[in-house]
Every structure is written in C-alpha cells, then in structure tokens.
N, C-alpha and C positions, 0 to 999 in steps of 0.2 A: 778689428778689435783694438782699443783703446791700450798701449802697453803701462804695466805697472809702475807707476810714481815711488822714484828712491825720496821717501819720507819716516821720518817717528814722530810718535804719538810720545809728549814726555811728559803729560801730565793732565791733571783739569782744575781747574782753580777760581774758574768766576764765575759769573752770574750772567743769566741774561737782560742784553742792555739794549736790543734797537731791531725795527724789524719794519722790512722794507721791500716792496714788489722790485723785479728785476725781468731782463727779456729771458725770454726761453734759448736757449745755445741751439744752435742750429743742428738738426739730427736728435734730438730727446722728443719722443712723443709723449710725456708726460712728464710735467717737475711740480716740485713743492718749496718755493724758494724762504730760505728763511736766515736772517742776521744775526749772531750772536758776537758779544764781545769775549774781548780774551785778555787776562792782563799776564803782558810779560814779565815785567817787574814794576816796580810802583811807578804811576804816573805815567806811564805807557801800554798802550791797549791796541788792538789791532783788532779791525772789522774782517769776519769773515763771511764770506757767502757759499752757502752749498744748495748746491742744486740736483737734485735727485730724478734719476730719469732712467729710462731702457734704451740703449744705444748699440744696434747691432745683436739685441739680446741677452748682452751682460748689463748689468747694474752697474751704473756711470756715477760720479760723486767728484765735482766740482770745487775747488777752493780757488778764491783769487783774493789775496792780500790787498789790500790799499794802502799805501804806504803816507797818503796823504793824511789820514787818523795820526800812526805815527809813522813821524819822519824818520826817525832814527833807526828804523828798524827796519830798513828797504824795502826795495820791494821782491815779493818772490809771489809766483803764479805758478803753477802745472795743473794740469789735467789730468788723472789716469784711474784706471781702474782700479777701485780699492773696497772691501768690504763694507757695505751700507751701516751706518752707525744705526744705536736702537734710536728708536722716535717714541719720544713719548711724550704726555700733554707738554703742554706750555708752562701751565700752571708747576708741573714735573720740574722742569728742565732746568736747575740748578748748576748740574754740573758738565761742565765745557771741555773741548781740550785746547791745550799750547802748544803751537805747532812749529817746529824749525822745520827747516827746510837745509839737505846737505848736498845735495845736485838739482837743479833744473830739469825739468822734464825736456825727456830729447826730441821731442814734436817740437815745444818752444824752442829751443835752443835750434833745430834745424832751421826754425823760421829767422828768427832771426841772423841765422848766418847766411842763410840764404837771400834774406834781403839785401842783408850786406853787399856779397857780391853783386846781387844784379846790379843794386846800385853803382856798385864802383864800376863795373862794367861798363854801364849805360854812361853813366855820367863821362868818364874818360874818353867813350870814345864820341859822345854828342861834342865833347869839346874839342877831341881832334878834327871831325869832319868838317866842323863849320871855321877851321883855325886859318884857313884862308880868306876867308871873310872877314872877320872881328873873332875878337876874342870871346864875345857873345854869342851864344849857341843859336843856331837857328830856331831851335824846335830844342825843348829841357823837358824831356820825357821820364825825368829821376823823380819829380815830385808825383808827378800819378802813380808814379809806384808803389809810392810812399805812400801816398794817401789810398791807392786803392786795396792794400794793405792795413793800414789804421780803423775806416768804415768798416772793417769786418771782422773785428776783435773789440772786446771792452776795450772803457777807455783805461781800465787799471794795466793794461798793459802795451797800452800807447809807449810809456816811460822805454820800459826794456827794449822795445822795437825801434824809436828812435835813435838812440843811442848810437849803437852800433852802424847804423845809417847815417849818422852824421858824421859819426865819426870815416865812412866808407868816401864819406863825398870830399871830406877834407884830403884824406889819402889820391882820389881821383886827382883833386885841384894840385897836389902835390905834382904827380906823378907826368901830369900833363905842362906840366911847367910854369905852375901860379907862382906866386909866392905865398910864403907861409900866413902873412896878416893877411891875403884876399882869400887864400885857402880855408881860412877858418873864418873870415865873415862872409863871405857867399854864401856858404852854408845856412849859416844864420838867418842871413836875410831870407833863403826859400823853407828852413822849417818855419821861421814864422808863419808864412801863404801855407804852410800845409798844415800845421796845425789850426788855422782859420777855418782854410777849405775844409779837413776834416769834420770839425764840429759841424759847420755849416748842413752838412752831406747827415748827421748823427746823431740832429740835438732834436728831432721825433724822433726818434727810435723805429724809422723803416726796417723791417724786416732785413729787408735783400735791395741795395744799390744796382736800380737796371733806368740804361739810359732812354728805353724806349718810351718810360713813364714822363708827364709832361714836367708834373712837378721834381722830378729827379735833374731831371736834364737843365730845369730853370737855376734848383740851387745851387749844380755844379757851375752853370755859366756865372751863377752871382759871384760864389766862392772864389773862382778861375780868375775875374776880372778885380775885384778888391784887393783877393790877396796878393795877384800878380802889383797890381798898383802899390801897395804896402813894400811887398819886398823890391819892384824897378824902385822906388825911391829911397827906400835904405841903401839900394848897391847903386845907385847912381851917385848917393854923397859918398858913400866908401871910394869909388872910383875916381871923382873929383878930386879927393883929399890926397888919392897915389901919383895922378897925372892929370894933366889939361888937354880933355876930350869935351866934346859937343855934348853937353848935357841931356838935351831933349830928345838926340838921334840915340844916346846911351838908353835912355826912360826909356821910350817906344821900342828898341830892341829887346829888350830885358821884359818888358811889360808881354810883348807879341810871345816871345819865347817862351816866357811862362803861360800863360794864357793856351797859347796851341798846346800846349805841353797837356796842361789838364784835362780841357774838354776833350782833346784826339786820345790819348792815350789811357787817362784814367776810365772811359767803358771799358778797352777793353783789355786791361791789365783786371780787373774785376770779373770781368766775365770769365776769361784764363783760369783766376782761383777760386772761384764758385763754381765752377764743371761747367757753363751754363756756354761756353764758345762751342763746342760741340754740335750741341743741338743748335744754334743762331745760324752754325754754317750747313747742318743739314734740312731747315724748315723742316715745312709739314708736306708740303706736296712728294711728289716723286723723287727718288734719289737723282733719275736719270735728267731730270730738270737741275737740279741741283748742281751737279756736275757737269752740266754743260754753261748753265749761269755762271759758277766760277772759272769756265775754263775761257770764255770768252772773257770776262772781267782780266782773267792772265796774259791773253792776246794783247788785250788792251792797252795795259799798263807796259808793257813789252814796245808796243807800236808807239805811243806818249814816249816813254821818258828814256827806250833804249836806241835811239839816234838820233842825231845832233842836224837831219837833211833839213826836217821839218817842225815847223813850231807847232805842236799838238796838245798843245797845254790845254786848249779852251775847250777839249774834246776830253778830257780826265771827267771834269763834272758828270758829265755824261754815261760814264760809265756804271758809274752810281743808281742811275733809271732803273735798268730790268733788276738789279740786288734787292732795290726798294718795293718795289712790283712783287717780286720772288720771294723777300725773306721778312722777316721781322727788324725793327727799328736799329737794333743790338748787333744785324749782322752788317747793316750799313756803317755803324763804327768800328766796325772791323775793316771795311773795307777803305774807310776812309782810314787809318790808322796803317795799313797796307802802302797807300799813296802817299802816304806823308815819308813813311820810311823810305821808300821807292825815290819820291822826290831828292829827298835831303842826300840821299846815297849821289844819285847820278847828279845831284850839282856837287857834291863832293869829287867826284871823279871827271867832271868837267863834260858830260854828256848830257844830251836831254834837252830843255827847252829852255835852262836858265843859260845856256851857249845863247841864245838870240836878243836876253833882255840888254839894251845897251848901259852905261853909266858903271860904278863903281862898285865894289864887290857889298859895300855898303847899299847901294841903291839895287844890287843883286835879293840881298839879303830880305830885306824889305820888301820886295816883289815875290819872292817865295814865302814870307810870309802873309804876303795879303792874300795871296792866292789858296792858301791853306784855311786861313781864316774864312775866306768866301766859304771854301768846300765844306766849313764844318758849320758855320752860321748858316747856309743856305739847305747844302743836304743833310743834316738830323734835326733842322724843323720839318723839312718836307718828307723824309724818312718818319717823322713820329706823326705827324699829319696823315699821311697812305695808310701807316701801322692803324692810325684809329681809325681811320675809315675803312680799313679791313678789317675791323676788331666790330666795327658797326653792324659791317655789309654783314659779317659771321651773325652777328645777333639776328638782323634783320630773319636770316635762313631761315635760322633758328627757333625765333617769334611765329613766321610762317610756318615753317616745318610742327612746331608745337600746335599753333593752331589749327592746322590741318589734320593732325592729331586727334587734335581735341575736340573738331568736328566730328571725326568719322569714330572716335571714341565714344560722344554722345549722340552719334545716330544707334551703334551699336547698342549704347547703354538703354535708349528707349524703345530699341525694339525689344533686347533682351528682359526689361524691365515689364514691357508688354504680355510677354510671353508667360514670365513670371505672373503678374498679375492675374492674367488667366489661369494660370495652371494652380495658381495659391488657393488656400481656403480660405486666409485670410483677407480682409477687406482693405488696400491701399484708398485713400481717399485728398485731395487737397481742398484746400474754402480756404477765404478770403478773412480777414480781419472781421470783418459783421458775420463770420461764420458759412457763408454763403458757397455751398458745394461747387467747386467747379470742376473735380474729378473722381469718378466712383468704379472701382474694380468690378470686375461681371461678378466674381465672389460674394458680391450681395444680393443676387436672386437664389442663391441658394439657402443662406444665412437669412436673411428678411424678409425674402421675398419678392424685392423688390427690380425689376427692372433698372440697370446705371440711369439710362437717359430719365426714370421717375423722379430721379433724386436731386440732377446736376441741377444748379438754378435753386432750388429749396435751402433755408436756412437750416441749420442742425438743432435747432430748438424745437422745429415741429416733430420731428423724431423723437426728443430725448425725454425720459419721464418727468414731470413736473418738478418731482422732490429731487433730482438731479443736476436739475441748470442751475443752483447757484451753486455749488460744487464745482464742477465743472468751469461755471464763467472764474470762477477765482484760480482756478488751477492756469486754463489760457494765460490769464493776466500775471501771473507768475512764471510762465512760461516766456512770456512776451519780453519780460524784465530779466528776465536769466540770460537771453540770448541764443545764438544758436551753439555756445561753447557751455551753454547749462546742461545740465546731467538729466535727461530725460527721469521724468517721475510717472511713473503707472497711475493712468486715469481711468474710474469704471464709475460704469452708468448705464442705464437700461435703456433700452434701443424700443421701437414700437415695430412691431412684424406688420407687415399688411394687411394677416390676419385679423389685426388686434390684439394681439398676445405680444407678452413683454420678454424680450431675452436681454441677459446680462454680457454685455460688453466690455472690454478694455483697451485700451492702447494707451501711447507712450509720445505724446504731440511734440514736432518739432517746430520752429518759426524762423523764419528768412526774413533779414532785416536787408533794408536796402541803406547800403553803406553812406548814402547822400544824405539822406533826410534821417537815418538815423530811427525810423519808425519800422514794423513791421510791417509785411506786404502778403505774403503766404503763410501758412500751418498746409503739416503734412503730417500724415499719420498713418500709421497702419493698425487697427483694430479688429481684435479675435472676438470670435463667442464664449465667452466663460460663464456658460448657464450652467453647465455641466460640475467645473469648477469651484464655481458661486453654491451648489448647492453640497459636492464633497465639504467644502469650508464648511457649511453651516452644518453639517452631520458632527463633522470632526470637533466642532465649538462643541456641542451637544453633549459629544461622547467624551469629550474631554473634563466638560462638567461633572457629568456623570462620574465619571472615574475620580477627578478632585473630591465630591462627594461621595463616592464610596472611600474614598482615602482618607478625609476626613473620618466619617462611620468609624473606621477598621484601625485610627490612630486613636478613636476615642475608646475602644476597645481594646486598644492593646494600654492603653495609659490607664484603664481601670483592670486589665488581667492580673490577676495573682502569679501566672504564668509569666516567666523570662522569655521575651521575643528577641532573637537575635540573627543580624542578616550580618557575614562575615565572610572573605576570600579565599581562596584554595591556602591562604596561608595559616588563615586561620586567625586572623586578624577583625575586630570588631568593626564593623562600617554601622552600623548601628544597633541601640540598646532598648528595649521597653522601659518606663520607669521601672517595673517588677527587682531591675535590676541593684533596685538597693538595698537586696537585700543582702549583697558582700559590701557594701559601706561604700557605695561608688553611685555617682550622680551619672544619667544616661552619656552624660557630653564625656565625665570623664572615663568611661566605658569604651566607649571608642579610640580605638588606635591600638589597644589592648589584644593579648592573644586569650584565645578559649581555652589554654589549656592553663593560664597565668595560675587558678585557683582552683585546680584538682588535685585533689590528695594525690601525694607522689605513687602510690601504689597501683593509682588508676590510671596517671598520665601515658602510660603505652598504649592501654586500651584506647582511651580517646582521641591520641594521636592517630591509632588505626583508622577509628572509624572515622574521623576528617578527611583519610587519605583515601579511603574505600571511595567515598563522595565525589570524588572528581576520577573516578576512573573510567570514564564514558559510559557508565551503566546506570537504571535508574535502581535511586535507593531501594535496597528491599523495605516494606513493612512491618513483615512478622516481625522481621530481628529485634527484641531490644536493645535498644541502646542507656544502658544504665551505670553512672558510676556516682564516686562519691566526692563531692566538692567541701572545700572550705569557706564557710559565711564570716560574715563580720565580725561575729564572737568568738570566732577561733575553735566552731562545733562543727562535725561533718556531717554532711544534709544527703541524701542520695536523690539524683536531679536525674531525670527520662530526657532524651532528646528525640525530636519526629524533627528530622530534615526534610528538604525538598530542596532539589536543585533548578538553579535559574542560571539558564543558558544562553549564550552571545547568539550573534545575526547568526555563525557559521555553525549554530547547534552543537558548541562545545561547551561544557561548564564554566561558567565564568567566578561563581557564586552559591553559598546557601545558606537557606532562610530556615530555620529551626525554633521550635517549643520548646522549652526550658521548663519541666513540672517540676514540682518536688514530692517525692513519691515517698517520703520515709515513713509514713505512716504507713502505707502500702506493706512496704517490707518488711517494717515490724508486723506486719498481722498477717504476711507466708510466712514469715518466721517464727508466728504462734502457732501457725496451722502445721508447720512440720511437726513441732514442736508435739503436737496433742494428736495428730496422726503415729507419729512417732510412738506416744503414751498407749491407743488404744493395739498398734501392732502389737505390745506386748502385752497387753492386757488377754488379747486374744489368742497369743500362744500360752498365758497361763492357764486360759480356761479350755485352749484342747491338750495340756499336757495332765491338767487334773481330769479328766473325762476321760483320758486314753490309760492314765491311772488307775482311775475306779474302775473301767470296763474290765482292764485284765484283773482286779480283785473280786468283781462279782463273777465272773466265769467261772471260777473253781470252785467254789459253793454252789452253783449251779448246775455244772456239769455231774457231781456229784449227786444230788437231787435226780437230776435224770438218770443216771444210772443205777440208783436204791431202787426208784420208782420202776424205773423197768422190771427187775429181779423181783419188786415184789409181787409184781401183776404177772409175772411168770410163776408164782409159789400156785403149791395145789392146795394148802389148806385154805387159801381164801374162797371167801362166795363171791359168786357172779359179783354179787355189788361191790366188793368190798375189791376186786379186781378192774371194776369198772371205774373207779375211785383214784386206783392207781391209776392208772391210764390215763383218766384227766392231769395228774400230779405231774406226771411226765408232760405231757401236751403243753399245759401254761408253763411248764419251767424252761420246754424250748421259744413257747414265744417268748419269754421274758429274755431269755437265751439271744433271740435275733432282733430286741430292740438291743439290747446292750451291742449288737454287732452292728447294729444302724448307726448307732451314735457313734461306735468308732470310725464308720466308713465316715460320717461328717464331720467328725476332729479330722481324718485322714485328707477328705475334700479342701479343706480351709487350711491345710495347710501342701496342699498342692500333690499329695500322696495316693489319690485313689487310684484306683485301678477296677475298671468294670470288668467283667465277664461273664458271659454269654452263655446260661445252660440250660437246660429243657426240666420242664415241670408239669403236674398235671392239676389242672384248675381245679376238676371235681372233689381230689383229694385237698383242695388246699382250701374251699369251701366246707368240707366235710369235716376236716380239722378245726379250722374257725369255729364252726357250729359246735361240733362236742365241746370245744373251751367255754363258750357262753353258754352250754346247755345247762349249768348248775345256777348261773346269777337267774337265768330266764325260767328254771323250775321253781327260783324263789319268789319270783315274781309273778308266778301263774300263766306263764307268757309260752308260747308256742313256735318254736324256730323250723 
C-alpha cells in the first residue's frame, strides 16, 4: 500500500495548457496520463503530470513537478495515495489545482538517503582498497549505482537523487583523504559519464533495464566506454593541474575503473532494485540444480582467489560455464560481479593470484583490470549468446510441441468433424472457385437424394435453379472480396432433388484465400433445407397482408364511426383515438397521452375510475353490465357516452390493455326517461280508475241489496198471484246477478291492484243453470224464443 503524501490542495486557478503521452509507472495496470498547467504566480507555471492507476487495489494518483518549466520554483515529486480527482471532459476542464508541497514523500526521501549512503559507503571504501596501488580505484562501482538508480525513475527526479549522491562522493573523497578541490571535481567529472550513461540506457524509453537483452548490454557498453573516456579525461587534466603523474597510465586507469565499474556492477545493482536477482539466482530448472550450480561456483572462487600457493586466475573464467549453461544471461552478471568483488577484496589483502603478477602495484592494477575486463567482454557476450540460443532452443520445443498439437488437434478435429457430418442433418460441402464440388456430407441422400460420391466432381450450377445462379454468382463474388474476416451473409436458392422436385436451400458460404497470391482457393459451406421455412415465410407474408388489409378496412371504419374508438393502458391513459374523437374539440394525435377520465363530469369520475379498475382485474369484462356515464364535449354540454371494453392481453395472459366503444347514448336516455315518465302517468291513471270502480261498486251495493231484499218479502206476500210472485222472483234473480258483476269488477280493481284473494267453494251447476235461465226467461218470452 502506497503511504499517504503530506500535501494541500490551495487552490485552482488556470487553464489547461499541454498535453502529452508518458510511460506507464511500473505496478499500474491501467493509467490515463494527462498534462495540465498551473500558474503559481505570474510568469511562472509548472507542468504537472498525473497518472491514474490500480496499485495493489487502492487508487494510486501520481504528480511529478518539472522544475525545468519553472526554475524557480524547485523541484518537489511524491508519490502517494490520495483520493482520485473528478475527471471530466477536456473540453470541461478549466479549473486546476496549485499545489505546494511541505514534506517529501518518505519512499523518496528513503531513496534518496539511501542512495546516499551506499554511495558513500562504496566509494570510501573502493578508494581504500585499492590505496595501495594508486590512488585510482581499481574497479568504481559508485557510478552503477548511480546510474542503476536513475534508469529506473523519471528523469524529473534524476535532480533530487543526484544531489545528495554527489554530494555522498565528495564526503567519501573527503574522508579517505582527498583533498577538497579533487574531492569535489572527481565527482564531477563521474556525474558527467553517468549522467551520459543514463540517458544513453533511457532515451527509448525501455520498459525494464535487463542485461541479458542484446540491445541493452550494447548501450550500456557504449554508455560505460564514452562516458568513462569523457570523465578519464576531465580527471586526468584535474590531476595533471595538482601533480606531475604519467598522463596516459592516469587515462587508462581512470577510463578501466570506470568502464568495469559500469558494465560489472550496473546489471546487477538493477536487478537488486527491480526484485528480478532473485529469480536470475534461482532459474527455472530445479532448485536442487541450482543450489549445487552456486555452490560449486562458491568452491570455486574459494579455490581462485583464497590462496596465494597457486596461480588460478585462468581457471575464474571458467567458472562462469555451468551458470551460463544453468541460468539466464542476468545471473552471469551476478556472478561476474561476485568475482570482481572477490578479486578486488584479496588483492587488497594481499592473497589470491595478483601475489604472482610480477612489476609494480601500478602494473598490478592494470592486470586486474584486464582481467576483469576480459571476464566481462568475453562472459556476458557468450552469456547472452547460450541465453538466445536457449531462448531459441525454448521456441524450437515450443514450435514443435505446438505443431504436434496441432497435428493431433486436426486429426481429432476431422474425425470429430466427420462424425458430425454424418450425424448432421445439415449438408457440410467444399467446391473449388469454378464452383466444383469436392466435398459433400452423407446428409444429402437424405435431403436430395442424392448419393456424396453423385455430386463430388459436378459443378453447383447443374444443381441450382436457373432463376438462382445469378444470385448466388454475385453473392460468391462478394464473398470472395469480403475475405475470410467478412460477416457471413445467408444465401438461398433452390436445390434440384433427384426426384425432380425443387427444395429451398440456405447457407452462409465461407472462402479461404491463399495468403501468397492473394486470390481465393476454397468455399465451404454448410447448407439446410428451408422448404419448410420458405414456405411458413410465404403463409406469414400472406397473413400478414391479410391483417394489414383488414387494418386498413377496420381504420377506415373507425375513421368513418360516429363512435369514439379508444385503445388506452391499465392507467388509463390514451395510446390511441378514432377521429370520432373531436367531438371534445381534440385532434386524435392530441387525444393521446391524455387520461379517459380527463372529461367526465366530476360526478361520474368514481364510477368510471371503477370501471377501469374492474378491467384489469384478471377477469373477463362482464357484458350485461352497462357501463354508462356522463362526459363533457366541446361546448361545455354533458353527453351521456356507453363504453363496451374488451381486454387485450400480454404473451403471459395478463391484461396489458383495453380497447373500447365510445357511443353516445343521450338520446337513448332521454326516451327511458320519457318511458318512465308515461309508465309513471299510466300507473296512476290506473289506480284512479280502480279506486272509482271500487267506489261506485260499494255505492251500487246498497241499492241493490235493497232491491233484493223488497223483492224477496214481496214474493213471500200471500196477496199476490202466482204471476205476480213469479215476477218478484225474477226482480230478485237479476238484482243478484247485477249484484255479482258489481262483485266481479271489484275482485278486478282488487286483482290490478295486487289485492285478490281466491277462494274455493262448492256450487251446484244445475241450480246455477236453472237460475241463468229464469233471468232470460222474460227477454226470451219477448222474443218468442224457447230456453
């Protein structure tokens, strides 16, 4: 986890000014680099870069200052995790921020003191070891530090890291007993060669500095030798200018020192801070190979350089062999870097194999360094040489291994492909450019009829219906020019059965171009019988007319209804209007979007929200129900409107929708509201004519009753004659039938008004016969008639 950057944020103040690709920071799987300016105060701007990435899973956000924009305003760099600013366009992005800086981030600040030290470390004691010899270092392993350090950071923060490093070497030069003017230009003169060597190593923008690479290893030898010549000849005139020494034995010292310096030490001071020593000393083979590779390489250098009996210098090289054999390019400069320090140590301590070189510590010196030089000139060519030709041999396997692969892959693939074919119902087929079948699936004696071997050899024309081959040839030929990266297009065309009979085909033709000549060489295809298909298509075209055409009809119908047709959602919402609909003063387009209840009189608006809601209840509408209420038209008069819905429902049979009749029915209701009206008039009409009826009846009763009872007492008297009593007795007779129609008529004022009451009594016909008759016997005596 990246630790939090001591930073504020004090403002934002400019615009954006520049904007520029940058390498990706090593550990971001993804960045978004982008430049803006910032003004600190007038006249002074400073370029920032932020780079935006996932590191470890928190959101990482990069600034590195260039101080070279402006000067005056140093330099400050940190790294740390800090909340992602917003991103927004470009076109956006006006406003910036101004950024100080009040501590250094403590990852840079460790680096840097850490470089420090090494330095002063190394340098101090490269200069005591070799203080017996010259004052010249054998072997100046400070600059690959330096520089293996620099390659692996921007160059915006080359400055901060230098610094402290030169200034560690002057401290060294101090402490080991320079003097102050050689203390502080020695320096000089090696950051020059490493600021050279640097860029040299930097200015492609490699990724990752590894010496195993050919090109790697070339620039650091160019870098090593230039720069080393640059600074031997700056410190050979500083030199000159302090005391009177041998200029050229000074050059070549100073040139060897540096030079070994770089090439030996700068791999693998790089490989140390990139993780990547690790892995160089444990290859890819076996650990237990590994560990016996180095431990004889330890023998070795033990046997060489730790006794002084025998001279076994020329046996060091050698050692080198099985590392190089065993490991990667990378681990041989460890190993030579191993030897060099080994070296330098026991001629420092007076043991080893520089006890045998005879001459002067100067001519010692010199022979240690040629000998280093050999080791490295000689073993990390032949090291990176074995590296590629084990990097080959790996391919070679590889190549092999893949093609043997990819043998037994496309043995697999065409038998499985066989297998398939036969068990397909579909027809796999290949032909040639002139069309010319050269392979046909058994799947077409089923489909055509036709035997494979009838067909191989035959062109596809003799097959394909007449009215289809130029179809077809144009579709190939667009096929041919598409390549085999063109989007397959569905090809049909009718097929000849053996029969004689025609079935409808398809397929989707591929073509293999042969990469030399750039021309097609095969088509392959796979082709179905879509007779079946071909002829749903042609129903559905049919029925689909058909229904456009009744839609048509049924739009032209509703566009002439006096009826409002309206299809509307569970909300209630218009999705569509019949013209009918203007008759609220709304065009159909502006109809829709509108609710059904927008222009119902508020009195009815419950009701008709019910019956919307009844609609989608999963039930089908009933039909008896009316649905009737009273809306507002255009003129601001209320119309009473019928609806007949019907519900139209989704794929999963649930209401989605309904489609409804719109009448206007107020004619209607005014004429059941004439008919109540005059039903109403004759109910009373009819009870006033049974309450006069049931009136009059009880007024003629008691004159009646009367009459019958005179008539009785008379026809009982003894002074009358027979006739005269026979007279009475009729009197009585008609006054009772007149008696029981007046009781008829009451029982039917009684029935009409829901009052009778039957009852059930015994009678005797003769008498009721015998009675009748003496009532008419007086009309029918006047009539000469005979009853």
């Amino acid at each position: 986890m990246l630790p939090r950057s001591f930073c504020e944020v004090q403002g934002a103040c400019a615009s954006l000014t520049a904007a520029a690709p940058f390498d990706q920071p090593q550990g971001f799987a993804s960045f978004a680099p982008e430049f803006h300016g910032f003004r600190r105060s007038p006249g002074e701007a400073v370029a920032v870069k932020r780079a935006f990435g996932r590191a470890g899973g928190k959101t990482a956000l990069a600034f590195d200052l260039d101080a070279r924009v402006a000067p005056r305003a140093g330099v400050i760099s940190f790294l740390g995790r800090v909340p992602p600013l917003d991103q927004t366009a470009e076109s956006d992005q006006k406003a910036v921020m101004a950024i100080t800086s009040k501590f250094a981030n403590w990852r840079f600040a460790a680096l840097a003191g850490g470089l420090a030290a090494s330095v002063f470390v190394v340098a101090a004691l490269s200069i005591l070891l070799s203080r017996d010899y010259t004052q010249i270092a054998a072997i100046w392993p400070v600059n690959a530090i330096i520089v293996a350090t620099l390659i692996g950071k921007e160059r915006a923060l080359w400055g901060p890291l230098l610094i402290p490093a030169y200034l560690a070497t002057i401290a060294a030069n101090l402490v080991t007993g320079n003097s102050p003017v050689l203390a502080i230009l020695f320096p000089a003169a090696n950051f020059a060669e490493i600021v050279f060597c640097s860029w040299l190593l930097t200015h492609q923008n490699t990724p990752q500095f590894e010496a195993g690479r050919v090109g790697d290893f070339v620039r650091l030898l160019v870098g090593a030798m230039v720069g080393a010549v640059c600074s031997a000849g700056i410190a050979t005139v500083i030199i000159m200018l302090q005391s009177d020494v041998a200029p050229l034995d000074l050059f070549l010292s100073w040139l060897s020192a540096d030079a070994l310096g770089l090439l030996i030490f700068t791999p693998t001071v790089s490989a140390l801070m990139n993780g990547t020593a690790m892995r160089a000393l444990r290859g890819e083979g076996a650990p237990q190979v590994a560990m016996l590779t180095w431990l004889g390489f330890a023998l070795g250098l033990g046997a060489v350089f730790g006794q002084s009996q025998l001279n076994l210098l020329p046996v060091a090289p050698l050692l080198l062999i099985p590392i190089a054999f065993v490991f990667e390019a990378s681990a041989v400069a460890l190993a030579i870097a191993a030897i060099s320090v080994v070296a330098i140590a026991a001629a420092a301590f007076g043991v080893g194999p520089t006890a045998f070189i005879p001459g002067s510590a100067s001519d010692k010196l010199h022979y240690l360094q040629g000998f280093l030089a050999l080791l490295v000139l000689a073993g990390m060519p032949a090291a990176i040489f074995l590296a590629g030709r084990k990097r080959v041999e790996q391919k070679l396997i590889a190549v092999a291994a893949e093609a043997v692969q990819a043998r037994d892959a496309l043995a697999f693939s065409e038998r499985q492909f066989a297998s398939i074919a036969e068990a397909a119902r579909d027809i796999f087929i290949r032909y040639e450019p002139d069309t010319t079948l050269t392979y046909v699936s058994p799947a077409c004696l089923s489909v055509l009829g036709y035997a494979p071997e009838e067909l191989v050899g035959r062109r596809i024309q003799e097959i394909v219906h007449p009215e289809d081959l130029g179809g077809a040839a144009k579709q190939l030929a667009a096929v041919a020019a598409a390549g085999p990266q063109g989007q397959p297009v569905p090809m049909r065309m009718r097929a000849l059965q053996k029969d004689g009979a025609w079935r409808w085909m398809e397929g989707r033709p591929r073509v293999v171009i042969d990469a030399q000549i750039g021309a097609p060489v095969m088509f392959y295809d796979v082709i179905r019988d879509v007779t079946l298909q071909r002829e749903l298509e042609l129903e559905l075209l049919a029925a689909r007319e058909r229904a456009e055409a009744s839609e048509r009809h049924y739009r032209v119908l509703a566009d002439h209804s006096p009826d409002i047709i309206v299809r509307a959602g569970p909300d209630g919402i218009v999705r569509y209007a019949s013209p009918a609909v203007r008759m609220f003063g709304l065009s159909p387009e502006e109809a829709i979007g509108r609710s059904t209840l927008e222009y119902v009189a508020p009195e009815d608006k419950a009701y008709a929200a019910q019956v919307v809601q009844e609609l989608f209840n999963g039930e089908e509408p009933d039909r008896s129900k009316r649905r009737e209420y009273r809306v507002i038209v255009a003129d601001g008069s209320l119309r009473w409107m019928e609806g007949n819905p019907s519900i139209v429902r989704d794929a999963e049979g649930k209401p989605a929708e309904f489609i409804t009749l719109f009448r206007d029915v107020t004619a209607r209701r005014e004429m059941e509201q004439e008919l109540v009206t005059a039903r109403e008039r004759a109910e009373a009409a009819t009870r006033a004519k049974s309450n006069f009826l049931a009136n009059m009846s009880h007024e003629l009763r008691t004159p009646l009753n009367s009459v019958i009872g005179f008539s009785r007492l008379l026809a009982a008297s003894k002074d009358l004659t027979e006739q005269d009593r026979r007279y009475a007795s009729l009197i009585e007779a008609s006054s009772r039938v007149t008696l029981s129609i007046i009781n008829d008529v009451l029982d039917f004022a009684a029935q009409e008004k829901g009052d009778i009451e039957l009852r059930e009594a015994s009678f005797s016909l003769r008498e009721l016969i015998a009675g009748v008759r003496d009532m008419m016997a007086p009309l029918a005596d006047a009539k000469d008639l005979m009853l």
